[in-house]
N, C-alpha and C positions, 0 to 999 in steps of 0.2 A: 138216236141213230148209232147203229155199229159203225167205226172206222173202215172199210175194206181191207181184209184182212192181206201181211205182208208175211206170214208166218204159214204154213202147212202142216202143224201138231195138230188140229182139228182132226184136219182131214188126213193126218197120216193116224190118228187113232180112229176114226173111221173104215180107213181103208183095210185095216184087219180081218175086214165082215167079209172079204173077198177072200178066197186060200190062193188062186192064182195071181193076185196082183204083188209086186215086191217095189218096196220104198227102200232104196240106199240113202243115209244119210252120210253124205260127203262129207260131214265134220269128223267121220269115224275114220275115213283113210289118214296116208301118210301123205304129205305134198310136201315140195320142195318151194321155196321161190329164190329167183333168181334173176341177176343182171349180167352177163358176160362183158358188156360195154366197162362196168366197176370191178371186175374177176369177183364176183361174190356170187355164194352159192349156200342157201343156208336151209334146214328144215323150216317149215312155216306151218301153217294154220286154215281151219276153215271153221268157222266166218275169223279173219284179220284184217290186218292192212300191211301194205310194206315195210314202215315205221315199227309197226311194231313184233315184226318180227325179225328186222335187225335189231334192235333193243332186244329180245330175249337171246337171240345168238351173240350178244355182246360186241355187234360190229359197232352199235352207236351208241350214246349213252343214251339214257331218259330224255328222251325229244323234248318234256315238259322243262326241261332242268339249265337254269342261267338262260342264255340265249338262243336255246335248240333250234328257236322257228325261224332264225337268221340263218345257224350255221350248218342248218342243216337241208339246204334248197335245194342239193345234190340229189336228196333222195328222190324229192317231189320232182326230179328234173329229168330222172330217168326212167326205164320202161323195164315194169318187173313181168316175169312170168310167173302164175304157180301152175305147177305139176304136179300131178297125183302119180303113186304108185297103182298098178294094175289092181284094178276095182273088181274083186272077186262078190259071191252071191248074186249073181244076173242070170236069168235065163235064156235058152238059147229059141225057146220056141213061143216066146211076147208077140204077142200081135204089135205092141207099139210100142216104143223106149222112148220116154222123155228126162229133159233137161231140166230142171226146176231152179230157176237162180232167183230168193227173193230179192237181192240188191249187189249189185257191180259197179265199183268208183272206180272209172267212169266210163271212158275207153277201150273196148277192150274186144280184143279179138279169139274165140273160142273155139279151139280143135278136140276133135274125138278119133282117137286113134291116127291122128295126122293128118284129118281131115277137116279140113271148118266148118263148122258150122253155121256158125252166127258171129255178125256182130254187135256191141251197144254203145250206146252215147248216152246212156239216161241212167244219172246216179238215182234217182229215186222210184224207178218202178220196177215191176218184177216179169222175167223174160218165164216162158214155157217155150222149150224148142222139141220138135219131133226128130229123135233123131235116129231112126229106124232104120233107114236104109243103109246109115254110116254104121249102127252096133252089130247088123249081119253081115256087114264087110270085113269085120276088125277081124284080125287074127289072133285066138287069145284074148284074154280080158281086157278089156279097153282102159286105158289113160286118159285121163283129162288134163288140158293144155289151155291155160286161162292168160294170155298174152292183156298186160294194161299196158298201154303208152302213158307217157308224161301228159297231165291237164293241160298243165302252163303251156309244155312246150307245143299239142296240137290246138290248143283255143288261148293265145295270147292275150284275145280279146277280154278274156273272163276275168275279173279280178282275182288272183289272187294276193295281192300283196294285205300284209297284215292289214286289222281293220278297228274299229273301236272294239271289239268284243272279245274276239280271241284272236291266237294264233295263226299264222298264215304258212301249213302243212301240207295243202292239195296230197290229204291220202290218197291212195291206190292199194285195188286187193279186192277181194269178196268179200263183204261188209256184212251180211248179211247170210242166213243158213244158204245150202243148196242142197239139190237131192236127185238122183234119177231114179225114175218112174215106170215099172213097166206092167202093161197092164194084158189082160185078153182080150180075146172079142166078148162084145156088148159089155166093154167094163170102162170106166170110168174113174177119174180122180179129183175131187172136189179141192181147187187150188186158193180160193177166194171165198168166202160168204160173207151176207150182208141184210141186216134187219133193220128196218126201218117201221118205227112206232109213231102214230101219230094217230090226232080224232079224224074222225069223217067227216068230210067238207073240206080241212085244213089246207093252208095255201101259206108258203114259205113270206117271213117276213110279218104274216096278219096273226094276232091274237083268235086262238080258234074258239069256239064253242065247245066249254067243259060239261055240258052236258049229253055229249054225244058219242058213240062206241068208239073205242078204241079200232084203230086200224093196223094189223101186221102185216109186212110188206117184205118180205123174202124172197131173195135172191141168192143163186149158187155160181157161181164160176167156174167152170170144169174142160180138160180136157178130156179125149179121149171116143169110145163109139155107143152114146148112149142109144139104147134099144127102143123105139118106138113104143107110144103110148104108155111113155111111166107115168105115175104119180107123184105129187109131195104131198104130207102129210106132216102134220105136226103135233107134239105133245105138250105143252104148258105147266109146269111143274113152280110150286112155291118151294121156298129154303127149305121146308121140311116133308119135299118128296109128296107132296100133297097133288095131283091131278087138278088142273084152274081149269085147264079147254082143251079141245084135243080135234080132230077132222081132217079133212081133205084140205087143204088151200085152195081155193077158188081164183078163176080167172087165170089157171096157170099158162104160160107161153115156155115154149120149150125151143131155142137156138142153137146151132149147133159148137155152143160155147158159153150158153148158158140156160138156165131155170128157173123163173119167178111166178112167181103165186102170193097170194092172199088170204086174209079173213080176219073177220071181224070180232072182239070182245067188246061185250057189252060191257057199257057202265058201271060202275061199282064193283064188278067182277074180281078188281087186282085193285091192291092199294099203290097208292102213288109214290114216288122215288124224289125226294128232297135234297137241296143241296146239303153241306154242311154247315150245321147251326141253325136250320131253317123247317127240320122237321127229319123222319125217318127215314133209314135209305132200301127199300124196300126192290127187294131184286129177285126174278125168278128164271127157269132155266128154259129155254125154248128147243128140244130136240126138233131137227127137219130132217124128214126121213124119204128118201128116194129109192122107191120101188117100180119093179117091175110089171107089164101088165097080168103079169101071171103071180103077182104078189111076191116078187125073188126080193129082198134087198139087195140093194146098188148102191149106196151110201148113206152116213150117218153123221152130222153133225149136230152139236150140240154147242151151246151160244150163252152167255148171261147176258138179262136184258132188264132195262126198269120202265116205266110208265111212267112217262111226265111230256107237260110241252116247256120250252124254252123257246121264248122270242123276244128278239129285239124289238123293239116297239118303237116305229119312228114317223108315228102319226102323228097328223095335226096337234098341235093342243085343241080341246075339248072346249064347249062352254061352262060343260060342270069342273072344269079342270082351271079356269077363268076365275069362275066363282072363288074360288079356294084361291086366288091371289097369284096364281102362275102368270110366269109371263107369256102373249103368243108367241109362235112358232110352231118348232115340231119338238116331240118327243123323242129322247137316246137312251133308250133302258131295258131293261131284260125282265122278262115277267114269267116267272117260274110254276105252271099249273093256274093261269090266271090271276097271279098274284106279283105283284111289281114287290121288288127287293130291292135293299141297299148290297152292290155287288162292293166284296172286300177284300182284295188279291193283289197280285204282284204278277211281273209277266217272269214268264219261265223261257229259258236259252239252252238252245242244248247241252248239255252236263258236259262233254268233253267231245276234245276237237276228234278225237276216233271215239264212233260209236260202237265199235265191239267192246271196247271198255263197258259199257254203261249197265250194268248189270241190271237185277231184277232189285237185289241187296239194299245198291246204292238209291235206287227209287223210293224203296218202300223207307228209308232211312228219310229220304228227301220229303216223301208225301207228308210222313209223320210229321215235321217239323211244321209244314207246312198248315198242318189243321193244326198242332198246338199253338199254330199265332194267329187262329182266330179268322183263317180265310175264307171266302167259298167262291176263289172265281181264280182260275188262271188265264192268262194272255198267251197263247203257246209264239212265240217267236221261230217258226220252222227253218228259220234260214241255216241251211246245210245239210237238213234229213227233216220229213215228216218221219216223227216219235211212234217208235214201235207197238205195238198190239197192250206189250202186256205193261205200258205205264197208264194205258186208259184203263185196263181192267185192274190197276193195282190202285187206282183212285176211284173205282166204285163208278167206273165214269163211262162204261162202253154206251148206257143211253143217254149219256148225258151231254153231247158237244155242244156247246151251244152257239157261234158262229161261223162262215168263215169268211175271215177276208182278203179279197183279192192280192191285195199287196199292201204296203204298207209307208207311210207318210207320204204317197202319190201326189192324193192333193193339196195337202195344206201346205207341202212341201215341197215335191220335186218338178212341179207345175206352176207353183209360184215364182221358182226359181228360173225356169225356162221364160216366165211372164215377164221378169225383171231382167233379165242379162241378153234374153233373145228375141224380144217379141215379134219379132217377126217369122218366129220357129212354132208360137203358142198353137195356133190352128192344128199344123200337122203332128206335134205331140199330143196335144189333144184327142185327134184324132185317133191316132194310135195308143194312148192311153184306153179309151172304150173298145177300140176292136179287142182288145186282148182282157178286160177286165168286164166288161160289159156285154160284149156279144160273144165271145165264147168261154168264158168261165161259168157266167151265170146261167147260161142252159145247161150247162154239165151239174152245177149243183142242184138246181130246180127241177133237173131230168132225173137225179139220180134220189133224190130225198123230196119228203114236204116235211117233216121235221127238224129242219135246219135251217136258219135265216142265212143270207148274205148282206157283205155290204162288197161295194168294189175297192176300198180305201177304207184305211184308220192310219190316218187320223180324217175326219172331214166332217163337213156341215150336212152330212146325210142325203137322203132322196129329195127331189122336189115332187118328183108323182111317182107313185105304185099305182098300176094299171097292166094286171094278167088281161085285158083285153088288148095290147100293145106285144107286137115280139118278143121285143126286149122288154120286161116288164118295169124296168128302173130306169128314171129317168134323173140325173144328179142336179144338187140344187146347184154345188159349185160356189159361187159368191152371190146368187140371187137371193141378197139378204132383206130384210125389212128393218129398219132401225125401230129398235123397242123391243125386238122378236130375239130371242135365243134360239141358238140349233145347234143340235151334232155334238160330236166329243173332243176334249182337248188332250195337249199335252204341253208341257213346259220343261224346257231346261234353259236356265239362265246362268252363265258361270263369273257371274258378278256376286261373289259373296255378302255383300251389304243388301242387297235386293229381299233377300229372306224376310221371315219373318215380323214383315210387310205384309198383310194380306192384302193390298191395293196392286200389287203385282202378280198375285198368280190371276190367271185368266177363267173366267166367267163362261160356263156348260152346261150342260145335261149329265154330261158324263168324264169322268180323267182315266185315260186307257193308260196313258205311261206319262212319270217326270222323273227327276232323278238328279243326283249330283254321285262324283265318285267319291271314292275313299280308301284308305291303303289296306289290306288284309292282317293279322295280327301276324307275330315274329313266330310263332308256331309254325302258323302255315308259308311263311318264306320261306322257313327253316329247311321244308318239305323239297322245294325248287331251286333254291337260291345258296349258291358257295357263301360261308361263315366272313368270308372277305368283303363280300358285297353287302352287306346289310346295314347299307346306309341309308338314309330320307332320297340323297338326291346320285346314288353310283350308277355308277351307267348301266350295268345291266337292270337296275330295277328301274331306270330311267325309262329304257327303251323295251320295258314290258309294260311299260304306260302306253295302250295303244288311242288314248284321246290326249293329242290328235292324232289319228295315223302317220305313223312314221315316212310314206309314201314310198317304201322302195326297201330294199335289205341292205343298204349301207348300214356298218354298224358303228361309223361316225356323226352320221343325221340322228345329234341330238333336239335340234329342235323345235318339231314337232312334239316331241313328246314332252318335252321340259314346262310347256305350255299348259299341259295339265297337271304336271306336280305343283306348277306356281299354282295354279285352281286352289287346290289342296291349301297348301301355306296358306294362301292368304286368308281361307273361311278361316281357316283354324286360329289366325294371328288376331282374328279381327272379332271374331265371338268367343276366344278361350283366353286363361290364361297358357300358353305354351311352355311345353318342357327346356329348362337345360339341363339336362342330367351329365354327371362329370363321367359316370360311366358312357360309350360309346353304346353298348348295343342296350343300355336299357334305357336313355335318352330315344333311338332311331324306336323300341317297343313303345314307349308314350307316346312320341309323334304318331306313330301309328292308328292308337288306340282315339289320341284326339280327331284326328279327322272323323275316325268311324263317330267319334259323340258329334259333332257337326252335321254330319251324315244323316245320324238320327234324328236329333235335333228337327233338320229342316223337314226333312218328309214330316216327321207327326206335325208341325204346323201346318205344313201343305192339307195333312192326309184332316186334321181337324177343320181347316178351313172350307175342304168340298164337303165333309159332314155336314157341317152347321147346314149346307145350301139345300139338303134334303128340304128343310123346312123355311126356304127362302125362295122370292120367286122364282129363281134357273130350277128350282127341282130336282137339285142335282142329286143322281142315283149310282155313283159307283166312281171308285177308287184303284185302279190297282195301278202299282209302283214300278218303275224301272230299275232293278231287276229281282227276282228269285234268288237266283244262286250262281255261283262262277263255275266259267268253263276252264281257267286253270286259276294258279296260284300269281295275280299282278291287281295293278289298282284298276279296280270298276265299281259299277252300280249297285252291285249283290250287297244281298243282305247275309247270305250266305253262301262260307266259304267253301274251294273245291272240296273238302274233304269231310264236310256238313258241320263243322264248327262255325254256330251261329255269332254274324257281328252284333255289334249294338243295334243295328237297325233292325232286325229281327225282334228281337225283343222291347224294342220301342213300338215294332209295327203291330206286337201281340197286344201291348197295352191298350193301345189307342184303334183297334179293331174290336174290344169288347163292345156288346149292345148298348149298353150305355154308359155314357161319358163326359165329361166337365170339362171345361171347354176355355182360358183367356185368350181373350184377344186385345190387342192395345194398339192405339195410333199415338204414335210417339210425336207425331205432329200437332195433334191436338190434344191430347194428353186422354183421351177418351179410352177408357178403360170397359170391357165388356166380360160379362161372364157366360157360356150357352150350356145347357145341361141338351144334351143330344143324343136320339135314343134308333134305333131301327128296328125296333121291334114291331109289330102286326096289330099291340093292341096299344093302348095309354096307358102310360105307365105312373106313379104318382111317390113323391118323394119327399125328403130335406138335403137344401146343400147349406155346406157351412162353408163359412171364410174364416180367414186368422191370418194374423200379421206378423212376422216375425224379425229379428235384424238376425245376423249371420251366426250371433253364439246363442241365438234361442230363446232370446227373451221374449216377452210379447210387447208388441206395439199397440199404443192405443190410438187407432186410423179409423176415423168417421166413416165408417160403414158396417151397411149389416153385416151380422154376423151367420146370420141362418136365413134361409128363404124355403119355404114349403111350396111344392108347385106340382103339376101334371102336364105332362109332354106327351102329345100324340103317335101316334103309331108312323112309323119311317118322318120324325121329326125331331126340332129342338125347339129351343125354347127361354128367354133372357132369363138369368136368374139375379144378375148384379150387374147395375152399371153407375160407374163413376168418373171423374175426372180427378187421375194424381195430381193437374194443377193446384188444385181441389182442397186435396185432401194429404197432397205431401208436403206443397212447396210452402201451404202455411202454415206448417206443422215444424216446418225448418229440417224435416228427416234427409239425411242424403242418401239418393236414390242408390248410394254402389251400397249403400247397408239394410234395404229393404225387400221383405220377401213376402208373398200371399201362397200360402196354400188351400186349395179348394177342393171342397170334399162332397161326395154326392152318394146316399146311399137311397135308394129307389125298389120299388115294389114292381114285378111286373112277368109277364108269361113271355117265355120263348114260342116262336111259331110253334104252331098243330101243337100244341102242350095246353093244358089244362091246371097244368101245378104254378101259382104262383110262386115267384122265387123273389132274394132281394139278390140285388147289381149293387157293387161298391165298387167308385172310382176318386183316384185324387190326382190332382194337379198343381203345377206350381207358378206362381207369376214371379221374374223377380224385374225390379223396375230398371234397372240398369245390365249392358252386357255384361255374364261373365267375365269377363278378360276386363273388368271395371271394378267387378264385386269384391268387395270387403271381405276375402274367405279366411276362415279361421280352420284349426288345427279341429277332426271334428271327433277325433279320439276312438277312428273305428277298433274293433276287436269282432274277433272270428272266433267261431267254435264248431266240433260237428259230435254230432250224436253216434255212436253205435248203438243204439236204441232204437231211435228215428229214424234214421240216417239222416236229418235232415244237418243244415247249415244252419248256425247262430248269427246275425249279422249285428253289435247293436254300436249307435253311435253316443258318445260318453261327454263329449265338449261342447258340441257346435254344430250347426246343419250339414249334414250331408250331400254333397249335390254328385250325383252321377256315380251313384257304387254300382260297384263292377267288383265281380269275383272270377276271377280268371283261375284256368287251371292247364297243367301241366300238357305239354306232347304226348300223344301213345293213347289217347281215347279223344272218342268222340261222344258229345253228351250236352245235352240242357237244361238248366235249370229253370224253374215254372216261375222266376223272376228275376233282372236284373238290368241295370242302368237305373234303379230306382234310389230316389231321394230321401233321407232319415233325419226327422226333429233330435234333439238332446234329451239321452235315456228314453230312445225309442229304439224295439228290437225288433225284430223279420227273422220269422222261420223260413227255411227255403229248403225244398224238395227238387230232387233232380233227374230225370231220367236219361241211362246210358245207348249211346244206340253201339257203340262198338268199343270195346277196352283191350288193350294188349298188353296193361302193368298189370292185370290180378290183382286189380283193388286201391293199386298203391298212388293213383293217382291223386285220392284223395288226401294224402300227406302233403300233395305242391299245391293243392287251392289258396290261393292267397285273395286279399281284397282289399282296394283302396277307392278315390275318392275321386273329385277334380281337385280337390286341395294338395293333390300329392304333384300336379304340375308345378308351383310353385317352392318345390322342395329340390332343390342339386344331389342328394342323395336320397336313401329311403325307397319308398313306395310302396308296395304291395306287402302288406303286412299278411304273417304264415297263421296257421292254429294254432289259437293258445290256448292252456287248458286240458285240462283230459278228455277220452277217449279220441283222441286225432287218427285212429281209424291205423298205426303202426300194426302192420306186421297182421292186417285181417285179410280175411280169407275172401276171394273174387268177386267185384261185384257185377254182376252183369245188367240188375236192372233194380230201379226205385217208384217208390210212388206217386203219383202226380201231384199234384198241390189238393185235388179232393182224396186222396187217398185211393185211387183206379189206380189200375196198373192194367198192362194186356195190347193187345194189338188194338189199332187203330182203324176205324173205317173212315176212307177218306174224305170221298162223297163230296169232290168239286164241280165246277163246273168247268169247260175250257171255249173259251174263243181262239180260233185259231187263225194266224195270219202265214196266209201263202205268197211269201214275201214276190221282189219283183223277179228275182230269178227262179219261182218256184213258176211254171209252166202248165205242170198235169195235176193228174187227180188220181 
């Protein structure tokens, strides 16, 4: 399914096919914005915000920068206008002038020529206003007058005070393009379009019949006086301009604001559209063409679309589903073209607290990241803006949405809560929970699409009945649980550092939509926000951009809340590392830094291994994805990735441990029971050797009673034990001390990627060590660095001792990653390493600050990150802009995710 579109490029390169209709684009004028209450008067912007168009007139500094989103509440506090200068190229003899605003934050009162027009209260939808009467009044080319009041100051009620995620800004401004419209008679402007693919028969929520034709389902949006008895027609075109289908739409209804129609491709006609890592992404172009009945054209849009079904599946479990060892209940997973997958993602938050920022650039920067770590599923987090047109089309993803959810942590959360502190509130929250998620969300989705599942909640125990023969067709399970039975999807955050890596603590699903712990961002990206003053673990401004816990208010003495989550921090890091004292100040506050992110990592890939293995356990569990993507500015949170797309450790841990197949320890420190899983999600069985080896800290080999190889086959979306032992076992009477013992486990396997035919081999490794970090025996492990001007790649090799947690960091002024890092090196073991740039501003020179060090370099007061040594360190060469991947590709990226999207509790409309 198409997103409905928030954007008018379509249809304003459509609208060309008309000689009398004219499209002003308002971002071509000059506007003013203005506060006379502040005496400020400044040039401005369309699409902007208030914020930032005193930041480019120099009234405010970088709203992002030290403590902007405290000291700067004046902005948000006040009521900006913009005004356009006199808007020339209009005509004076239009049948109709309209207003086209695709988005207005929030409030805001609209004059044309001194007359109002309209007003809005709705930051997320798009206004068409007639304003006819008012453009043959004006004297002279008309002015536009876009008055916002203050959020805060007219809706009290709304939160704005800072929050866990970002900033607390309440921008103002036209966020979004505008445009006036004026047309003839019998003419028209396509504002909106919307295709909707799906099989015949298909019913939201059900696994359809892949056997059956394709259904297209078009819709247009339009103002204006469309002429009696048009037609739609459409053309079907593959990438290579090739003709698939072509005809009338059938069943067309024509309103006088809109035009839908139909028709059917048959079967096999169009290849199917796969996620990423899951098969091809096969995309073709759908023109719909609105004619006259005298064959005139009237409009012209053209659309990219793919063929596939996506649904959440949250039926019963099966008896053939029984058979195979599942446990009852119901089913939480997403089956792509009839085929259930392991979903592997991270939830995504909007990129920055103002959305005119958020380019095309910085997405297609971000998607990329996103397939090199191995994803195919994002969690869109809408809270603040549903996500513009062109980031679904820059992830290959306009047919691809796959949920949406009502709101988010409703029940597992803000229902239980009400249950516990008010229960005598439960009924009418209740209640009013479904009115609003239940009985009118879910006919707006099911009205407007049959290729799109719903749920009313995520997190939750899922449906208890689906019955289209019911108004409401979902009926929620809620807590009607059956003991023995699994259902619904989890999430977990526990900010008890010792709880980790534990698997008896993370919680037991079908599915994990989001968990998470925070972590600091590296001293790079402080550098970006944060005065050279403040760049301590615990100064108050980096204190009080810790928004967990929310700070509750803009005192910028209310340290503590926030201090709450920096202890968070300290203690994982005191308590599973060894911790930095470095005598230097800012390179001590860089390693504190750096160690949370390795904690950070850390726990996700145990978390993110442990719902693997379940694929092939009775919960079944089919899908992964982590709290969060990436940051909305530069402070401590969940991201893997930082605002300016410089990947943390956890990126790069989540790319390892998101390959197809994977090796897997787990260990109960309680009973010393030691387990190995080799864990695959591939479509077919896959068939292999894993090896073990033992080693103490400077490399030697252990001789530890156990296999050393296992040969095995692991089933398709499965795992599978390869080694299990007990270190009571096998260390304590061996007399080894556990802070000097290490297993690493190795797994090289045979096997087919989806819809592929080519056998390939999957190599992964891992590592056990029997004692915490912050316990282990680390030695000196004698890393050295090199780079090729040949290769270009990096040399990593380690000369003494094991290596735990290399890290090659690199200088300010690019942005870039390398195809591996946070990984572990035996003695006289080396790693080539390839990088790819997504933006440079040293010409090259970046490559002379790459440095690399260890976890051993915690325990060192001086030192750390050792430079290139050796020849050709890349002095004085000439720009790099881009490198090879680790198979030698190089080139643009097709993204090809998938998205669930959640319409949190204050998202309303559609």
């Amino acid at each position: 399914m198409y997103p409905r579109s928030k954007h008018a490029i379509a249809a304003l390169l459509s609208a060309c096919l008309v000689t009398s209709q004219r499209v002003i684009d308002l971002s071509l004028s000059d506007w003013t914005v203005s506060d006379p209450g502040n005496n400020v008067s400044v040039p401005g912007h369309l699409p902007s915000q208030a914020h930032l168009d005193l930041y480019a007139n120099h009234i405010i500094p970088d709203p992002y920068f030290d403590l902007g989103d405290f000291a700067l509440r004046w902005v948000a506090e006040s009521n900006w206008t913009y005004t356009s200068t006199a808007i020339s190229g209009l005509g004076s003899n239009a049948s109709s002038t309209w207003l086209l605003f695709n988005g207005l934050d929030t409030f805001t009162s609209i004059e044309m020529c001194g007359q109002h027009a309209a007003s809005t209260n709705n930051h997320f939808r798009q206004y068409s206003l007639d304003v006819s009467d008012i453009f043959r009044s004006c004297s002279g080319n008309p002015k536009l007058s876009l008055n916002f009041g203050s959020a805060p100051n007219i809706a009290n009620t709304i939160a704005a005070e800072p929050d866990q995620e970002s900033p607390a800004f309440a921008p103002a401004g036209p966020w979004q393009p505008a445009y006036i419209v004026q047309l003839g008679t019998s003419e028209i402007f396509v504002r909106n379009s919307i295709v909707d693919v799906y099989r015949q028969g298909q019913l939201n929520n059900l696994p359809p019949d892949q056997s059956q034709p394709w259904v297209v389902n078009a819709s247009l949006d339009y103002f204006g006086d469309l002429p009696p008895g048009a037609l739609l027609s459409y053309v079907l075109m593959d990438a290579s301009n090739n003709t698939v289908s072509s005809g009338t739409l059938d069943s067309t209804n024509i309103t006088d604001a809109t035009v839908t129609g139909t028709t059917t491709i048959p079967d096999g006609t169009v290849q199917l559209w796969w996620p990423n890592g899951l098969g091809p992404q096969n995309l073709y172009y759908i023109t719909l063409k609105l004619t006259s009945a005298s064959n005139s054209s009237i409009a012209t849009v053209t659309k990219r679309i793919g063929f596939r079904t996506i649904v959440l599946n949250e039926g019963v479990i099966t008896q053939e589903q029984l058979s195979r060892g599942i446990a009852p209940g119901n089913n939480w997973h997403f089956e792509i073209n009839g085929h259930e997958f392991y979903a592997k993602g991270s939830n995504f938050i909007p990129p920055d607290a103002f959305w005119p920022r958020v380019t095309e650039n910085k997405m297609t920067q971000l998607f990329d990241s996103v397939v090199a770590g191995n994803q195919n599923m994002l969690r869109v987090w809408a809270s603040g803006a549903y996500s513009p047109d062109f980031l679904y089309d820059l992830a290959d993803e306009m047919a691809s949405l796959a949920l949406w959810a009502g709101g988010n942590e409703l029940e597992n959360l803000e229902l239980l809560i009400v249950n516990r502190t008010a229960p005598e509130e439960f009924d009418r929250y209740q209640a009013e929970y479904e009115k609003l998620f239940l009985d009118t969300l879910l006919p707006v989705v099911f009205g407007n699409s049959k290729s799109i599942s719903y749920t009313p909640s995520s997190t939750s125990n899922g449906y208890l009945e689906l019955n289209f023969s019911l108004p409401i067709p979902i009926v929620e399970r809620y807590y009607n649980l059956t003991p023995g039975s699994v259902y619904g999807e989890t999430d977990f955050y526990n900010y008890d550092p010792t709880v980790f890596f534990n698997v008896s603590a993370y919680p037991i699903g079908r599915f994990s939509n989001e968990f998470g712990y925070h972590s600091m961002p590296s001293l790079q990206s402080w550098r970006q926000q944060v005065s050279e003053s403040e760049l301590r673990f615990n100064s108050s401004v980096i204190t009080l951009r810790n928004h967990h816990y929310p700070p509750g208010g803009v005192n910028t003495s209310n340290y503590y809340n926030s201090s709450l989550g920096m202890g968070e921090m300290t203690r994982a890091a005191e308590y599973w590392y060894p911790v930095p004292s470095k005598t230097d100040p800012i390179a001590n506050f860089s390693a504190w830094c750096h160690t949370t992110q390795i904690f950070q990592a850390d726990a996700y890939s145990s978390e993110i291994q442990f719902y693997r293995r379940g694929s092939g356990f009775f919960n079944r569990q089919l899908g992964s994805l982590y709290w969060q993507l990436e940051d909305i500015w530069v402070a401590p949170t969940w991201a893997g990735i930082e605002y300016d797309g410089r990947w943390k450790v956890l990126h790069y841990a989540a790319k390892d441990i998101y390959q197809p197949i994977i090796i897997s320890p787990f260990y109960n420190q309680s009973t010393g029971a030691l387990e190995v899983y080799v864990t695959s999600d591939l479509w077919t069985s896959a068939t292999g050797v894993a090896n073990f080896s033992w080693y103490d800290w400077s490399g030697n080999r252990l001789k530890i009673s156990t296999s050393s190889s296992t040969i095995f086959e692991v089933g398709a979306i499965n795992t599978t034990l390869v080694l299990s032992a007990n270190t009571f076992d096998i260390l304590n009477s061996t007399g080894y001390n556990y802070s000097n013992v290490l297993m690493r486990a190795e797994v090289t396997a045979e096997g087919r990627l989806p819809n592929t035919n080519e056998t390939r081999t999957f190599r992964h490794e891992n590592w056990y060590h029997a004692a915490a970090l912050s316990h282990a025996a680390l030695v000196d492990p004698g890393l050295t660095l090199s780079h090729s001007n040949t290769t270009n790649n990096f040399t990593v090799t380690a000369t003494t001792g094991v290596a735990a947690w290399v890290w090659l960091d690199y200088p300010a002024g690019a942005v870039l990653n390398f195809d591996s890092n946070g990984f572990w090196l035996l003695p006289n073991e080396t790693r080539q390493i390839s990088y790819t740039v997504k933006n440079d501003t040293t010409r090259g020179r970046w490559i002379d600050g790459v440095c690399v060090s260890s976890l051993w370099d915690n325990t060192q007061p001086g030192g750390g990150c050792k430079s290139i040594t050796g020849t050709g360190t890349g002095s004085g060469r000439a720009p790099m802009q881009t490198a090879s991947t680790a198979d030698g590709r190089s080139g643009s990226i097709s993204v090809a995710l998938l998205f669930a999207v959640l319409a949190t509790v204050s998202l309303l409309g559609f």
